[in-house]
N, C-alpha and C positions, 0 to 999 in steps of 0.2 A: 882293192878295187878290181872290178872285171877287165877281163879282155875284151871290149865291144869290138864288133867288127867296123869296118871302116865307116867312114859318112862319104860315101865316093858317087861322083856322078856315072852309072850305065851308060843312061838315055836322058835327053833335053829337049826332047818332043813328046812326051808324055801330056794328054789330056787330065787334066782333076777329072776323078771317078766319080764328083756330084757335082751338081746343076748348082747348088746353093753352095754359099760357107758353112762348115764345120759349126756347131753351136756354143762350142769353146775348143779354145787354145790345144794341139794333141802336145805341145810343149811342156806342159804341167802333169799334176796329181800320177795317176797311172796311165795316162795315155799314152806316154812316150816310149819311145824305142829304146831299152834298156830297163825300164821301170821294174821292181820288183816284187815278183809274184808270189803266192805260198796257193799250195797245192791241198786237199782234203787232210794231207798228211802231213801238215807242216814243212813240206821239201819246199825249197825257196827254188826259183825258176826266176830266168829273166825275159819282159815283155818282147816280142819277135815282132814287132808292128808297129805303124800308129794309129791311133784309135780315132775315126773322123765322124763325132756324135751326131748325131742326127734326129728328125722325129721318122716315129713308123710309118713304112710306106715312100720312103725318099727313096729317088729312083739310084741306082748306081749303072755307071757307063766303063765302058772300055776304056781303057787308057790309051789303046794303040789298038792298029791291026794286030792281030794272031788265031791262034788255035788251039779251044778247050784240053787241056790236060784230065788229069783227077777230079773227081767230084766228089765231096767230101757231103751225104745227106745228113749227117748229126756233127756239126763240126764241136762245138760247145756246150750245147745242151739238148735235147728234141727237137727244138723249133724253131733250129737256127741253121742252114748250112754252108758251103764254102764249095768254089771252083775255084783252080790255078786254072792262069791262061798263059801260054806260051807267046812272048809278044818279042819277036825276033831273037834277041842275043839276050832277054831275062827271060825271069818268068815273076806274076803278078797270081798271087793269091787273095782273092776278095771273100773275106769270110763275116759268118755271123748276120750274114743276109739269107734272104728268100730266093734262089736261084732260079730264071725265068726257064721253064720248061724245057726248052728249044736247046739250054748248055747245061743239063744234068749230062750229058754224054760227051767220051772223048773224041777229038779229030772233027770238032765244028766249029767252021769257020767266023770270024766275029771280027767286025769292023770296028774301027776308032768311033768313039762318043756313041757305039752301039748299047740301046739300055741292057744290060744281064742280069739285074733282078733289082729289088729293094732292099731298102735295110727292114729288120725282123726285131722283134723283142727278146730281150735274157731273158728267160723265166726268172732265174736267181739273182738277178742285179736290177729286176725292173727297169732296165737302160735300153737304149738302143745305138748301134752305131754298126761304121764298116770300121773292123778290122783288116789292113792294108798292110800286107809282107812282101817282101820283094828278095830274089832270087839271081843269082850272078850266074844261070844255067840254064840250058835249052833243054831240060829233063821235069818237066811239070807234074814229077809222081815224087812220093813215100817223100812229102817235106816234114811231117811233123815224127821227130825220130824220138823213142822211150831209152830211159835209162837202163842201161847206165852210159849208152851211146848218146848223141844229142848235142855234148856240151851245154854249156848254161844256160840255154834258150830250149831246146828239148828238141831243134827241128837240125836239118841237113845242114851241114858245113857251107853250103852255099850263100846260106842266108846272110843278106846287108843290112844295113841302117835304110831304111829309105827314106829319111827328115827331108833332105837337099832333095830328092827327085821330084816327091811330093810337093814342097814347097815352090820348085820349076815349074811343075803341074798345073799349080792354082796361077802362078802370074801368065802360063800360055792361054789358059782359059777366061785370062780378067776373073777369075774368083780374089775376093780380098781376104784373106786370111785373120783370124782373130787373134787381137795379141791375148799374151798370157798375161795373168791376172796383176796386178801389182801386187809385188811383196808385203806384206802387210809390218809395219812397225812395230817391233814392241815396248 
């Protein structure tokens, strides 16, 4: 079994980074923080986020005050890209979205439940969602790290669980969260 990094609370003032619920559970399938990945080349990686689905065009918001770090314009595929935002003592990377124009650049300012873009479509997965990583760092650059540096997850040593922040997130916001699916019997 892996070394997951912890499920520890940063911050308990976090806004949920959408307006609506998630369209399923990020507890399940490969949504979850841990989940396991395979690469073009069969390298197995493990998931660095949780996946909060969504349809194209949902807006995502700020989780807290801070300030644009990294701009990542192809984070996944062509059509999808990603900002870290430095949000006091983390840092918050909202990837696999449309980035609203205003925070392609670093050192700008962004207020809590401030919109910063939409969520975008996979080209290759036909899905859409925010991918949500969260950061134990006040350095919102070079998170996603290649091998054979990385560790299991492929990004900075910094990197946590965010299930428990997230989960704070939606009950400050009154979002109601979707349970996960029932087991199915066999």
């Amino acid at each position: 079994m892996s070394n997951l990094p912890p499920d520890r609370m940063i911050r308990t003032d976090l806004l949920f980074p959408l307006q609506v619920p998630p369209l399923k559970s990020f507890h399940e399938e490969a949504r979850f923080f841990g989940a396991t990945r395979h690469d073009s080349h069969r390298n197995v990686r493990l998931h660095a986020a949780v996946d909060l689905l969504g349809t194209i065009g949902t807006k995502v918001y700020a989780m807290a005050d801070g300030i644009t770090g990294e701009f990542a314009p192809s984070f996944y595929t062509k059509k999808d890209q990603a900002v870290a935002i430095l949000h006091g003592n983390m840092t918050v990377r909202y990837c696999e979205i449309k980035v609203h124009p205003k925070f392609q650049y670093a050192g700008v300012m962004v207020k809590a439940g401030e919109e910063i873009g939409a969520i975008s479509v996979l080209a290759e997965s036909n899905s859409s969602m925010l991918h949500l990583e969260m950061y134990d760092t006040i350095t919102p650059y070079h998170l996603t790290v290649y091998p054979p540096a990385g560790g299991q997850f492929r990004r900075a040593g910094t990197l946590v669980n965010p299930t428990s922040m997230v989960e704070q997130a939606a009950r400050n916001s009154c979002i109601s969260l979707p349970p996960p699916a029932a087991k199915q019997r066999k």
